[in-house]
Backbone of each chain as ProteinMPNN parsed JSONL, in Angstrom:
{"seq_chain_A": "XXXXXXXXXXXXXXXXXXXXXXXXXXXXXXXXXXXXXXXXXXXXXXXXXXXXXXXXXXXXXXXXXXXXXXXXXXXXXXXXXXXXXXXXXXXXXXXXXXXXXXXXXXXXXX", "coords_chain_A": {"N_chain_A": [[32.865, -2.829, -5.305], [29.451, -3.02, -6.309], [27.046, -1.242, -4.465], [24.882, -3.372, -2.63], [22.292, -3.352, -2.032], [21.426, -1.661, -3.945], [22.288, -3.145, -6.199], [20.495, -5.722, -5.622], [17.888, -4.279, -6.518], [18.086, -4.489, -9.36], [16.84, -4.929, -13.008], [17.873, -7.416, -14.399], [18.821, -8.355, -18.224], [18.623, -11.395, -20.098], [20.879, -11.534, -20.208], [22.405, -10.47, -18.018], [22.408, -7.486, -18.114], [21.86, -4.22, -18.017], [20.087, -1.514, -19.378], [21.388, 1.688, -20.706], [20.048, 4.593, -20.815], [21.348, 7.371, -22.664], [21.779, 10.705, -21.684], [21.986, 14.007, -23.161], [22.53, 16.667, -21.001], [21.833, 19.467, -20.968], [20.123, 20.127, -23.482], [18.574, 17.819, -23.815], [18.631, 16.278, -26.191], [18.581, 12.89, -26.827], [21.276, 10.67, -26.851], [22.333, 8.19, -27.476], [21.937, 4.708, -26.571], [23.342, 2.16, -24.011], [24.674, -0.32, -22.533], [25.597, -1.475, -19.145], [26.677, -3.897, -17.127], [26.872, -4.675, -13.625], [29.609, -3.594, -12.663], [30.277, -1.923, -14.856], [27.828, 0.208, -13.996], [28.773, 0.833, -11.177], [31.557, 1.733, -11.707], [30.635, 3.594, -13.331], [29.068, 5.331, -11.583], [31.257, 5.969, -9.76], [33.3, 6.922, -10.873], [32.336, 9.157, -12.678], [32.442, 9.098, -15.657], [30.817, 8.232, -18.245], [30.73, 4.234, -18.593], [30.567, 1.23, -19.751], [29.304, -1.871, -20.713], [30.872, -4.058, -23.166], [29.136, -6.084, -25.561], [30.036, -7.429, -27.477], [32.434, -7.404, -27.383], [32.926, -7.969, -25.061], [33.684, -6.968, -22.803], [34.569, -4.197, -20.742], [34.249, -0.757, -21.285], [35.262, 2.832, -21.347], [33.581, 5.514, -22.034], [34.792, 7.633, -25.065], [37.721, 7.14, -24.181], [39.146, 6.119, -26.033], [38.318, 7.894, -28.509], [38.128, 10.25, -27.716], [35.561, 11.489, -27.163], [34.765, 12.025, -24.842], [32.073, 12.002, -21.774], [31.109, 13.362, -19.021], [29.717, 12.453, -16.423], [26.32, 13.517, -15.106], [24.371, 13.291, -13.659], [22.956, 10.31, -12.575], [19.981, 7.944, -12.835], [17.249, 5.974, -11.992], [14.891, 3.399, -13.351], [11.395, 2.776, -12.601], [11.37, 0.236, -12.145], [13.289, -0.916, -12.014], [14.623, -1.671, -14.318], [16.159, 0.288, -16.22], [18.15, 2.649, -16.521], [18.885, 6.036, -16.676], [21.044, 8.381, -17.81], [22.452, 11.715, -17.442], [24.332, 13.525, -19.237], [27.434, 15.55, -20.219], [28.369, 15.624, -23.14], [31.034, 15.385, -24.906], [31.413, 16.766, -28.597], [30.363, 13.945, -30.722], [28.383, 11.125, -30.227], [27.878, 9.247, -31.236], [29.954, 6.108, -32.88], [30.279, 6.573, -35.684], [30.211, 9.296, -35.94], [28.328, 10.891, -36.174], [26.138, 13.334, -33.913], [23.993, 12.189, -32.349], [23.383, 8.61, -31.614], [21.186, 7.556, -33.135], [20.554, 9.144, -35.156], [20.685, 8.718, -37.832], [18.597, 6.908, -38.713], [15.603, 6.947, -39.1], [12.68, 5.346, -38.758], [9.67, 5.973, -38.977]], "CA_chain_A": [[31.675, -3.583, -5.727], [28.29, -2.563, -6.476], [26.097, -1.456, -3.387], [23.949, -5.144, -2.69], [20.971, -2.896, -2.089], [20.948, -1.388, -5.387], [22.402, -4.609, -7.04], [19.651, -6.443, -5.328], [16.944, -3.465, -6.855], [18.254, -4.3, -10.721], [16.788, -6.064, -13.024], [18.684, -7.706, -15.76], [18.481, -9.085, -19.22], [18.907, -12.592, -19.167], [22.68, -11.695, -20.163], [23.375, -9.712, -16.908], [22.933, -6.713, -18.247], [20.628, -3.507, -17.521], [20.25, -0.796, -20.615], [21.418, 2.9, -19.909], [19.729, 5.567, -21.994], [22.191, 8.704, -22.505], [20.998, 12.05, -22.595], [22.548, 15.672, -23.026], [21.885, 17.4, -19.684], [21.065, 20.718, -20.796], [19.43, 20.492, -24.096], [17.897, 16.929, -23.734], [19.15, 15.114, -27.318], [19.232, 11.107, -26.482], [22.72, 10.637, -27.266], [22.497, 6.868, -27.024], [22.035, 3.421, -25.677], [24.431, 1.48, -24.091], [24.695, -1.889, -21.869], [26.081, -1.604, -17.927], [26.531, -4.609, -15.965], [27.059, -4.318, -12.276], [30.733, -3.213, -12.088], [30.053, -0.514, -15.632], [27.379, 0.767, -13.199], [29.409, 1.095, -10.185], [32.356, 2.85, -12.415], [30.034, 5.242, -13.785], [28.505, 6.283, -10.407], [32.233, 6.324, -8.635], [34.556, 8.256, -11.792], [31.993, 10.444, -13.145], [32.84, 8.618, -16.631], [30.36, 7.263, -18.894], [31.376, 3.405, -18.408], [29.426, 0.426, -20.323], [30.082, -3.029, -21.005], [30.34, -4.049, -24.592], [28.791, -7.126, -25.465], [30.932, -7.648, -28.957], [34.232, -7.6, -27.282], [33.159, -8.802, -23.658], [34.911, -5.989, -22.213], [33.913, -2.894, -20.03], [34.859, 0.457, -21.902], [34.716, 3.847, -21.145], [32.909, 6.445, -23.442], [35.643, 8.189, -25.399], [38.696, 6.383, -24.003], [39.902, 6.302, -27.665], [38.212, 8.739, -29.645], [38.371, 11.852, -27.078], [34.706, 12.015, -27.07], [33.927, 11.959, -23.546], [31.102, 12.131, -21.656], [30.762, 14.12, -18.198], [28.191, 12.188, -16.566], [25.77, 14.832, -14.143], [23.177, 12.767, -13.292], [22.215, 8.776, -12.51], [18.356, 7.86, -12.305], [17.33, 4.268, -11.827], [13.615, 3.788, -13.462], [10.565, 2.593, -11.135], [11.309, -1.212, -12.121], [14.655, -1.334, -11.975], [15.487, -2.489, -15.231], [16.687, 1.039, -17.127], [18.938, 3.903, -16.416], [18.92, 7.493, -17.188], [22.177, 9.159, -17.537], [22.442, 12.962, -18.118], [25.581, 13.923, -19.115], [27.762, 16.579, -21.008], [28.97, 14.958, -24.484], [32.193, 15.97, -25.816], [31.6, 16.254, -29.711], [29.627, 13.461, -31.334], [28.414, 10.117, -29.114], [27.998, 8.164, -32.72], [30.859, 6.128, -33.25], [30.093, 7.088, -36.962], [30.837, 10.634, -35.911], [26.898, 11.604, -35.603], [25.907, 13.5, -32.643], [23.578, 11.054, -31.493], [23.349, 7.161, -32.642], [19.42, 7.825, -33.836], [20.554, 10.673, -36.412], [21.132, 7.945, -39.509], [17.658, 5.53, -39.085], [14.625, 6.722, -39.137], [11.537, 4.331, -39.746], [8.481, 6.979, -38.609]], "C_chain_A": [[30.455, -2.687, -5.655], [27.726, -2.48, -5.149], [25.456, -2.575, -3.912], [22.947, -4.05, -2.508], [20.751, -2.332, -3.255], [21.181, -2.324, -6.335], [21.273, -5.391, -7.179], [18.329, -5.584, -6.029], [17.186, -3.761, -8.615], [17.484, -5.561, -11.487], [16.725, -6.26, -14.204], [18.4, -8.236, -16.861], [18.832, -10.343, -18.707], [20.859, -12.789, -19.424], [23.198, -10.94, -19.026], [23.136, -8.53, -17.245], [21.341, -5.617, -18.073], [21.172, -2.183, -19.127], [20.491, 0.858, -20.099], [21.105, 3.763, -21.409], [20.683, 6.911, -21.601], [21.478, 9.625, -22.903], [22.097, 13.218, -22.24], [21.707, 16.488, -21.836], [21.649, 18.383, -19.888], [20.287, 20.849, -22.025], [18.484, 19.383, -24.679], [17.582, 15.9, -25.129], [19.821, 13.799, -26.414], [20.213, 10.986, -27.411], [23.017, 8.827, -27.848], [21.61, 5.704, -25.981], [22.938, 2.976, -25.126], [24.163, 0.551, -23.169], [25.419, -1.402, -20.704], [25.699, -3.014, -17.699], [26.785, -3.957, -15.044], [28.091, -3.6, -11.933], [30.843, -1.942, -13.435], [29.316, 0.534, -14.438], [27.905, 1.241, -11.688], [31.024, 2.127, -9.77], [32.252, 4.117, -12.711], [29.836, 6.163, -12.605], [30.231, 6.984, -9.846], [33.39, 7.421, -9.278], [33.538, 8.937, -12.591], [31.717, 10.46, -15.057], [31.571, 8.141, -17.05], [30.332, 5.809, -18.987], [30.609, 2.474, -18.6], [30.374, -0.924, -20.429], [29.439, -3.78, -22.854], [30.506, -5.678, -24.818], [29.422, -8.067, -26.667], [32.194, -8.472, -28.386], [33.912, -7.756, -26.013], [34.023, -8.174, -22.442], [34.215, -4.756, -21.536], [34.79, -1.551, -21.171], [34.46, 1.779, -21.323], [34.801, 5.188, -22.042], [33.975, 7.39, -23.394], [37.016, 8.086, -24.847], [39.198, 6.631, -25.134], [39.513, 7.349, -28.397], [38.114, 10.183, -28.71], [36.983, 12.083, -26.647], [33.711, 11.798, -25.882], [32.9, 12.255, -23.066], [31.275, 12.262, -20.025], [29.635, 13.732, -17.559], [27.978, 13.461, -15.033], [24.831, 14.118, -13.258], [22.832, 11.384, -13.371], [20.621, 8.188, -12.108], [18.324, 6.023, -12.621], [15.488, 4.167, -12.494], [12.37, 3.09, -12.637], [10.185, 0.916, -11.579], [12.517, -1.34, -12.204], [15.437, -1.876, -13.388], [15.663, -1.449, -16.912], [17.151, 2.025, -15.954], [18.615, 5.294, -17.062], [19.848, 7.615, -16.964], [21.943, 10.674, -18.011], [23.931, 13.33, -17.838], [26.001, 14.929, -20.254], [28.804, 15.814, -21.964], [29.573, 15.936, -25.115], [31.783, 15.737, -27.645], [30.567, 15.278, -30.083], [29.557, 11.966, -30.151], [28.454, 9.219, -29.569], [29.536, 7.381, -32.598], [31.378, 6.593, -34.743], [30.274, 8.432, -37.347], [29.535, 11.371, -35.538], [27.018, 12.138, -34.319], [25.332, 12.924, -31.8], [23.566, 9.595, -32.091], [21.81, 7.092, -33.036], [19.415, 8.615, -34.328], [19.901, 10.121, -37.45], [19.314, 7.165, -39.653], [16.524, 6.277, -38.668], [13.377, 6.416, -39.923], [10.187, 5.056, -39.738], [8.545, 8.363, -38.486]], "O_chain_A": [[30.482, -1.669, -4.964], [27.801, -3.52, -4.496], [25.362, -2.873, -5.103], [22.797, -3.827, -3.709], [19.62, -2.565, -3.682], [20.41, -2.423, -7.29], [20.872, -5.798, -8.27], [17.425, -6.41, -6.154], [16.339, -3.165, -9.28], [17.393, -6.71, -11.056], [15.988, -5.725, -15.032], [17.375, -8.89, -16.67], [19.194, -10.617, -17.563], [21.694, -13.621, -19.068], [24.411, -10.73, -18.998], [23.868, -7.909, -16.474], [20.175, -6.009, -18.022], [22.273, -2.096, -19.672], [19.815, 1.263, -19.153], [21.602, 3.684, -22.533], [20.74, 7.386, -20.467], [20.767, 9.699, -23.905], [22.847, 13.263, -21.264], [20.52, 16.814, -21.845], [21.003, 18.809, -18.93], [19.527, 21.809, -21.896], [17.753, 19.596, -25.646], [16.693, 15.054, -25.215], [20.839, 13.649, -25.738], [20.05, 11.167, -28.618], [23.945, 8.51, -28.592], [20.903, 5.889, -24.99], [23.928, 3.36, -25.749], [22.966, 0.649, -22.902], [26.225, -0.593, -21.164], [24.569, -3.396, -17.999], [26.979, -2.749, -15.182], [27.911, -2.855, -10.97], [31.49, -0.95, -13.1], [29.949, 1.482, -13.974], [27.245, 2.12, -11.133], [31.482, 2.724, -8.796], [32.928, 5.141, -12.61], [30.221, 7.329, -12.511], [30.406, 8.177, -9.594], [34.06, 8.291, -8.722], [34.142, 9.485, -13.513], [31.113, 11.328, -15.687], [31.022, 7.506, -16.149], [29.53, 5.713, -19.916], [29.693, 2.458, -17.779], [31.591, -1.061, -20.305], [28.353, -3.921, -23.416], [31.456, -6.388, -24.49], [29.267, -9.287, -26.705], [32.723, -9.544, -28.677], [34.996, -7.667, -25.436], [34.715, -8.658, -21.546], [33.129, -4.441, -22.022], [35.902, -1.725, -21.671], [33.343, 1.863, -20.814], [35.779, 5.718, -22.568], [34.304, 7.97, -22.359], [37.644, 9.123, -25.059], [39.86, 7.668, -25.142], [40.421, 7.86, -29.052], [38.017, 11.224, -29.361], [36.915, 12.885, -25.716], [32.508, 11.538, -25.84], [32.312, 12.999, -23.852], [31.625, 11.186, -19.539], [28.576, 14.308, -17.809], [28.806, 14.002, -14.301], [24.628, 14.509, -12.108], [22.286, 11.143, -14.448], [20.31, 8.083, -10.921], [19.058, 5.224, -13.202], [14.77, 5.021, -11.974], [12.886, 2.834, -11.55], [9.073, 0.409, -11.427], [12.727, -2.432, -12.731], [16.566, -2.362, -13.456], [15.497, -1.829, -18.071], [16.678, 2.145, -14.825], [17.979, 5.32, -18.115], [20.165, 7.119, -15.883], [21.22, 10.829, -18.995], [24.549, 13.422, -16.778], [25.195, 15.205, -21.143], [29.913, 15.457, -21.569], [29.128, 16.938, -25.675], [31.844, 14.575, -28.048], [29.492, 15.76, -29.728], [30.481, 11.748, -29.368], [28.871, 8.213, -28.995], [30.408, 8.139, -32.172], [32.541, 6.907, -34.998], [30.441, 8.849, -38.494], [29.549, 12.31, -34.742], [27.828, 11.64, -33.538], [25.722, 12.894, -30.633], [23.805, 9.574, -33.299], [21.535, 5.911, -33.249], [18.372, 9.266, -34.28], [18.905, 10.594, -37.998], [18.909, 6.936, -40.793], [16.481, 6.205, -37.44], [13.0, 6.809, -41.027], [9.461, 4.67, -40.655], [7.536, 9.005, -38.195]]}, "seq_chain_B": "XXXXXXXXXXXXXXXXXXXXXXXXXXXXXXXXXXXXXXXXXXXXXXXXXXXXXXXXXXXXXXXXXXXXXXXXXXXXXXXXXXXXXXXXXXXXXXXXXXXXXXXXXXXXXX", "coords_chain_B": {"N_chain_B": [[2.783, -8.558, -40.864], [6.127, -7.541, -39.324], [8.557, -5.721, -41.621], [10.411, -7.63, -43.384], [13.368, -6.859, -44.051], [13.931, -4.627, -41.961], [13.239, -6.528, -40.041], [15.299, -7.964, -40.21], [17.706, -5.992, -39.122], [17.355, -5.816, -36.81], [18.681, -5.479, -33.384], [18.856, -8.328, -31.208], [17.675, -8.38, -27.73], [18.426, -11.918, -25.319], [15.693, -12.751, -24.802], [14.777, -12.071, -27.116], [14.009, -9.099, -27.384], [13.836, -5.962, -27.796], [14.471, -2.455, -26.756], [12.941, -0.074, -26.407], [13.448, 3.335, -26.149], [11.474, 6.136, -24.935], [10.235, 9.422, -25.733], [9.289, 12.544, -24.893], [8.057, 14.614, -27.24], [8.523, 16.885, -27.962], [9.407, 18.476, -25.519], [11.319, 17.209, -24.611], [11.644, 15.465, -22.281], [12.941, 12.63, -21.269], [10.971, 9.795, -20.85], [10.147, 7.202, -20.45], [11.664, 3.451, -20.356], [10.67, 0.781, -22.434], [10.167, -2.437, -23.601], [10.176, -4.347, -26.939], [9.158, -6.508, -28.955], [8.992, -7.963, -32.122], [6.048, -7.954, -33.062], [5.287, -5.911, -31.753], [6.46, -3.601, -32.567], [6.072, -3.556, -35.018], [2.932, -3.156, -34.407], [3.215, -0.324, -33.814], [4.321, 1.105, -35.217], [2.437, 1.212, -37.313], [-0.007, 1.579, -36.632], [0.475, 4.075, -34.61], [0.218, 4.164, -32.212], [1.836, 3.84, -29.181], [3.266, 0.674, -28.606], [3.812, -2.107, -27.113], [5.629, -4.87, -25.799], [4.932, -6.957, -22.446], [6.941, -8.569, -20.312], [6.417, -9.366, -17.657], [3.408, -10.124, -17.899], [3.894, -11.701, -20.488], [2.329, -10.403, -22.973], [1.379, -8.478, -25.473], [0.957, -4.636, -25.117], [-0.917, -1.414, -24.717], [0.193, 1.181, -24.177], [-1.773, 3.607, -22.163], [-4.362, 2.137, -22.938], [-5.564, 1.064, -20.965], [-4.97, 2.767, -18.582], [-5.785, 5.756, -19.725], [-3.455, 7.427, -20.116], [-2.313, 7.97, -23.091], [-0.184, 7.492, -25.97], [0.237, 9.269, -28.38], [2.609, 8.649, -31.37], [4.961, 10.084, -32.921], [7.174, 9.913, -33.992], [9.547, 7.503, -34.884], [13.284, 6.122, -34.49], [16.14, 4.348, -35.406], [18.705, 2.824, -33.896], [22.26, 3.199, -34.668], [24.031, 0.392, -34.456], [21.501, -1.351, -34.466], [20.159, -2.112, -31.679], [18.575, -0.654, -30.29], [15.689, 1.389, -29.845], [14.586, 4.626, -30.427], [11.284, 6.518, -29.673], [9.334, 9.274, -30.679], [6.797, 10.783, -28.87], [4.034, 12.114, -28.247], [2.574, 12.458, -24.767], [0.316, 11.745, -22.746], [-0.616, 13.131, -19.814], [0.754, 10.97, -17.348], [3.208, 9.097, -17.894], [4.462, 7.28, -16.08], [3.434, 4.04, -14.365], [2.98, 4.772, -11.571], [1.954, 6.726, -11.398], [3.789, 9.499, -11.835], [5.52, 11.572, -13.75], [7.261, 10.798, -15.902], [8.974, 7.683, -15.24], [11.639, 8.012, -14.472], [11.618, 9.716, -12.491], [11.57, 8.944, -9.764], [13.724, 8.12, -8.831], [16.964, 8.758, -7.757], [20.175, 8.459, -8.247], [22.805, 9.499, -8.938]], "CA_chain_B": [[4.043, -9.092, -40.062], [7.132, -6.492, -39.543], [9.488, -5.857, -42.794], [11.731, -8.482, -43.372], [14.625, -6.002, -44.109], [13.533, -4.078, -40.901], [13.333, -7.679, -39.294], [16.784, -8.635, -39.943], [18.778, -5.127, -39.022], [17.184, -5.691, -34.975], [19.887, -6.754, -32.773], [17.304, -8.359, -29.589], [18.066, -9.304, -26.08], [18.295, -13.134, -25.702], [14.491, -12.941, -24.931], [13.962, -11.643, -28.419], [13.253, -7.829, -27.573], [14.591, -4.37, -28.331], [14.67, -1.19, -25.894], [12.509, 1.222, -27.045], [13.664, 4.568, -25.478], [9.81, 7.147, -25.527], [10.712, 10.826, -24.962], [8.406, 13.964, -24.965], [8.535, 14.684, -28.717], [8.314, 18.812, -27.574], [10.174, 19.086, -24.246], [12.62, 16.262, -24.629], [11.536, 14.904, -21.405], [12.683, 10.925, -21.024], [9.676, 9.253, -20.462], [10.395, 5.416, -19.993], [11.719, 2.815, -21.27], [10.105, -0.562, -22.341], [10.263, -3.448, -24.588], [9.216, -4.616, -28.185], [9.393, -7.64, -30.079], [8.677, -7.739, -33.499], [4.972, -7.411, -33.138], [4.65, -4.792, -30.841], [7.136, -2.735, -33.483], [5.029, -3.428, -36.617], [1.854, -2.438, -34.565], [3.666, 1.133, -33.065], [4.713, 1.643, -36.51], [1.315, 0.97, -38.457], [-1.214, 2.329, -35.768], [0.825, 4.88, -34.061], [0.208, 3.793, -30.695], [3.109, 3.253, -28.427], [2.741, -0.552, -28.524], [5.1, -2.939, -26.219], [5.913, -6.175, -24.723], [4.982, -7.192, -21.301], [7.735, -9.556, -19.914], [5.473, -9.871, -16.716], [2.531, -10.61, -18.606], [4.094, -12.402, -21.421], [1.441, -9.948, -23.688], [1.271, -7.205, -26.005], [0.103, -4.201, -24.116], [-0.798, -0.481, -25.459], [0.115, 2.395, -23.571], [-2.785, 4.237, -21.916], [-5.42, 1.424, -22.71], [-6.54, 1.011, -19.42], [-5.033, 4.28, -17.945], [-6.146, 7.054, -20.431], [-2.556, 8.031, -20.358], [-2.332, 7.695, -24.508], [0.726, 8.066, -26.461], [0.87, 9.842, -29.975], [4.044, 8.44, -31.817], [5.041, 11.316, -33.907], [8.729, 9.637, -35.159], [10.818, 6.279, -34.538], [14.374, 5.979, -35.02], [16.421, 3.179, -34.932], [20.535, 3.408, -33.528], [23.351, 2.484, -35.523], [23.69, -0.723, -34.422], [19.716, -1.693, -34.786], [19.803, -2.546, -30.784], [17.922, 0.273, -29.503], [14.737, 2.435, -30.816], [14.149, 6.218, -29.93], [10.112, 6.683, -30.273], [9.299, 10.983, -30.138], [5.576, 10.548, -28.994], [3.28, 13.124, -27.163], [2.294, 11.766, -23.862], [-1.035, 12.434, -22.262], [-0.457, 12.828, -18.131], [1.641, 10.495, -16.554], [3.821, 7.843, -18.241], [4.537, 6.057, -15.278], [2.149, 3.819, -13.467], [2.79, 5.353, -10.616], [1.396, 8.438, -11.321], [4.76, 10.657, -11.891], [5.567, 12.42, -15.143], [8.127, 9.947, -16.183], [9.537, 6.624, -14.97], [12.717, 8.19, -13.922], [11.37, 11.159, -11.172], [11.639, 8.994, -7.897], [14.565, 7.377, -8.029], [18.436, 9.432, -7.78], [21.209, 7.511, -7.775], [23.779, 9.767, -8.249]], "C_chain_B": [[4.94, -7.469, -39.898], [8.438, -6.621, -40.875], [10.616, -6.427, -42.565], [12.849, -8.054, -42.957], [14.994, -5.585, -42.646], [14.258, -5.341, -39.533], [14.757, -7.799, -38.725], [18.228, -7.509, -39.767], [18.607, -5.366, -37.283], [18.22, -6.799, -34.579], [18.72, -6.897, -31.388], [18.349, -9.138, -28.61], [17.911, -10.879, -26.366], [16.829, -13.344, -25.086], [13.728, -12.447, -25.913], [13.877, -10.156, -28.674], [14.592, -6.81, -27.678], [14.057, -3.171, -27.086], [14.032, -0.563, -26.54], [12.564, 2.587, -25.98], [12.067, 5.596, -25.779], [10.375, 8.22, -24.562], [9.863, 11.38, -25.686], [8.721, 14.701, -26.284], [8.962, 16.573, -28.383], [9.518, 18.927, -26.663], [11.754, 18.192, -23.869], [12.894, 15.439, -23.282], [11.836, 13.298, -21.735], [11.993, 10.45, -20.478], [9.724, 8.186, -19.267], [11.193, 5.141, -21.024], [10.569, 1.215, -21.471], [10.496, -1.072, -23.108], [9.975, -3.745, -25.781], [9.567, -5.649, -28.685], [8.883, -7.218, -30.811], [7.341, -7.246, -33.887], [4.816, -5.74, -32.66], [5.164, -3.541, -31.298], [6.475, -2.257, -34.391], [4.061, -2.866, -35.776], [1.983, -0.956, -34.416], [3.922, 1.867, -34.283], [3.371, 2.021, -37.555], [-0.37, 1.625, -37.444], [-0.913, 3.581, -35.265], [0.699, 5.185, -32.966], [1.521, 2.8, -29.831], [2.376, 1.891, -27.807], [4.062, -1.714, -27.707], [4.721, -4.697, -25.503], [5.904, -6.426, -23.368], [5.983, -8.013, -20.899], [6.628, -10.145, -18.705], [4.633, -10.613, -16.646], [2.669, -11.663, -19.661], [2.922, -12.131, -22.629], [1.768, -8.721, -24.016], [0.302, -6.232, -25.187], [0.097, -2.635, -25.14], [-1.027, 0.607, -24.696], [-0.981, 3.073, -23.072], [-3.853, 3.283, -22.309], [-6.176, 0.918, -21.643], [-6.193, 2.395, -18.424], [-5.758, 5.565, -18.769], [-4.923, 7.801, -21.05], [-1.964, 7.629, -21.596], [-0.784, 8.307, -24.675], [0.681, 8.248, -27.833], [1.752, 9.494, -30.276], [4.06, 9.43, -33.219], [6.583, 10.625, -34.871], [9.102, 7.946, -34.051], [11.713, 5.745, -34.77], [14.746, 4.539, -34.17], [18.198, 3.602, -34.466], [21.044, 2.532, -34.617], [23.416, 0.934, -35.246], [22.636, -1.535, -34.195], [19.803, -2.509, -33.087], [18.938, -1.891, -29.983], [16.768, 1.204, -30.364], [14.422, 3.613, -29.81], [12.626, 6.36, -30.359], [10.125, 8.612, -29.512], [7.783, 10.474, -30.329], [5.256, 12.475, -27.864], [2.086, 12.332, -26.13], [1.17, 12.577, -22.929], [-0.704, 12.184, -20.367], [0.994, 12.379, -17.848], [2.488, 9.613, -17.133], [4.16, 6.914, -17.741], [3.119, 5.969, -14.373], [1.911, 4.402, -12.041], [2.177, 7.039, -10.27], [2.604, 9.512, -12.263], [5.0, 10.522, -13.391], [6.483, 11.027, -16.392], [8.592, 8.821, -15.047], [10.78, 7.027, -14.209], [12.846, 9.053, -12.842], [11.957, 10.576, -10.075], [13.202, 8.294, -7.734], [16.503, 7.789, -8.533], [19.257, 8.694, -7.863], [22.759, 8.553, -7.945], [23.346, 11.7, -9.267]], "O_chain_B": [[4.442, -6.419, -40.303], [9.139, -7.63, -40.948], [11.563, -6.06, -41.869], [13.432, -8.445, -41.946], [16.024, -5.978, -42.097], [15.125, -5.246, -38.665], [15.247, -7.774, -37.595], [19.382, -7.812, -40.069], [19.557, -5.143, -36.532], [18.54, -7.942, -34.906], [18.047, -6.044, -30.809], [19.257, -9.967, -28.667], [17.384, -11.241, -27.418], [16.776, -14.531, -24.764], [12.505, -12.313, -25.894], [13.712, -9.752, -29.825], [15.815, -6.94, -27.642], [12.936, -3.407, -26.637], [14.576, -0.328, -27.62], [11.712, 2.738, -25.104], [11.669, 5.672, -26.941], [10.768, 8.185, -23.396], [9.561, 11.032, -26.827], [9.729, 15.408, -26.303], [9.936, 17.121, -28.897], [10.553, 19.453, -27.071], [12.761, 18.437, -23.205], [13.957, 14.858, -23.064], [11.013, 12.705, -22.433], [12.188, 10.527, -19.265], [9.529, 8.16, -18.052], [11.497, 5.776, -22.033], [9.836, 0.796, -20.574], [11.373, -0.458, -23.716], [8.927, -3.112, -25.904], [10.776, -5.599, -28.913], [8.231, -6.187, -30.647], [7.205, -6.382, -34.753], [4.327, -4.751, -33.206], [4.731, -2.485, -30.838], [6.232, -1.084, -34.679], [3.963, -1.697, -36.148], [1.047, -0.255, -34.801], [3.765, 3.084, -34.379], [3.361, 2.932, -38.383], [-1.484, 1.96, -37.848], [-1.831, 4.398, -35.337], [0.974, 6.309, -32.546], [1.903, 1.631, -29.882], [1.451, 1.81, -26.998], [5.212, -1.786, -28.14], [3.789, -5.282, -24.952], [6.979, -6.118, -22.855], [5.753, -8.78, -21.834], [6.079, -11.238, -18.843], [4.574, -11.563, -15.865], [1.758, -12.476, -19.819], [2.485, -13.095, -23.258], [2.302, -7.915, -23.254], [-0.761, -6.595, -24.684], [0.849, -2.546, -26.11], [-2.158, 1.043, -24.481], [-1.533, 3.305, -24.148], [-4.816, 3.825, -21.767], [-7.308, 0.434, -21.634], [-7.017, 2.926, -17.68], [-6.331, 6.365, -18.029], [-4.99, 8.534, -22.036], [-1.003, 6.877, -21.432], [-0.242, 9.167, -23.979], [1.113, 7.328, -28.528], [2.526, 9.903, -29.411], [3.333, 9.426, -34.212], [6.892, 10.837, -36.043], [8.882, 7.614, -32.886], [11.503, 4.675, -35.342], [14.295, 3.93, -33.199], [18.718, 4.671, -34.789], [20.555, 1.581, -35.228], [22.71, 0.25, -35.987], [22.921, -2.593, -33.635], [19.472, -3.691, -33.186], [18.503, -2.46, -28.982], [17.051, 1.659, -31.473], [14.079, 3.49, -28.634], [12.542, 6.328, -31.587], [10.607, 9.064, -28.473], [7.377, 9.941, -31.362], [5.872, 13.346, -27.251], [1.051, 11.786, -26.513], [1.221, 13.743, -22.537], [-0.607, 11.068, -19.857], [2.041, 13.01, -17.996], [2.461, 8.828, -16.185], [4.29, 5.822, -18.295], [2.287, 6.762, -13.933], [0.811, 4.47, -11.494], [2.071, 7.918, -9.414], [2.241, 10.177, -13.234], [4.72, 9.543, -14.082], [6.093, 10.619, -17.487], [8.532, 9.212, -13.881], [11.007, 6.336, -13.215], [13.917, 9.216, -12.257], [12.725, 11.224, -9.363], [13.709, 8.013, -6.648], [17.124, 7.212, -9.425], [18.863, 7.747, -7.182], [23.7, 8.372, -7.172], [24.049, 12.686, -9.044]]}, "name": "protein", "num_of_chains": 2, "seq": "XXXXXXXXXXXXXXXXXXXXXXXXXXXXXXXXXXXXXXXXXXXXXXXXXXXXXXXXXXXXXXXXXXXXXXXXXXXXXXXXXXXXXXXXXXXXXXXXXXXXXXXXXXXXXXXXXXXXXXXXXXXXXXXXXXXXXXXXXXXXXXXXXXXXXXXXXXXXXXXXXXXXXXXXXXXXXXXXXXXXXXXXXXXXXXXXXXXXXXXXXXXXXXXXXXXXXXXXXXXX"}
């Protein structure tokens, strides 16, 4: 289970859930968004894994499970309200499921 | 208003809002994160002032308007699945209220 002192420090959408921004640890491309609840967040910290919960399919997953394109996490930061993540991690390949390197390649409005 | 089209690609939290990820358009520093509903999109987009949603407040608020600490929005992407926005701004000082460079300095987790 989740440490209760950092459980008790989070603070959630009203679906449970806290937002984790991904980044590339050495050359600082945001790789991503993704969704943790309590027990993604407690995965990620304890296997090192990327580990989100996907709100589609109601299911915890972990980044590149299927497509190979893992993610090495290095680093967990919590932000000074509790209600975002930092990850810095080393991304196998592309973090897109679309194959992009990051999921903010394809859209931009500015 | 914000573009219809625009309107109807945002996937929002069940309080309406979107993640806007703000990183150091230069150094690739992760800033913060915060919030946006629909307004606070159209104005970030059409003024170029990192513009956001208070949840606290229940009010539109604008970066550095009472601190000094201004944000330039130089680009704003959207992710593949329209749940998350990347803004590349140039950030004057501190981004967090607490003084420190970014939102994410004080607090390690792993």
């Amino acid at each position: 289970m989740l440490d209760p002192d950092l459980a008790a420090r989070l603070k959630r959408t009203p679906d449970g859930l806290v937002p984790a921004i991904v980044q590339q640890h050495d050359t600082g491309e945001v790789l991503m968004l993704a969704w943790m609840n309590d027990e993604a967040l407690e995965r990620t910290l304890t296997t090192g894994q990327g580990t989100y919960w996907s709100r589609s399919r109601g299911e915890l997953w972990v980044k590149g499970a299927t497509s190979g394109h893992t993610q090495a996490v290095k680093e967990v930061r919590l932000d000074c309200d509790g209600d975002a993540l930092l990850l810095k991690v080393d991304q196998v390949d592309g973090a897109c499921h679309t194959g992009d390197r990051t999921c903010f390649d394809a859209d931009q409005l500015l």
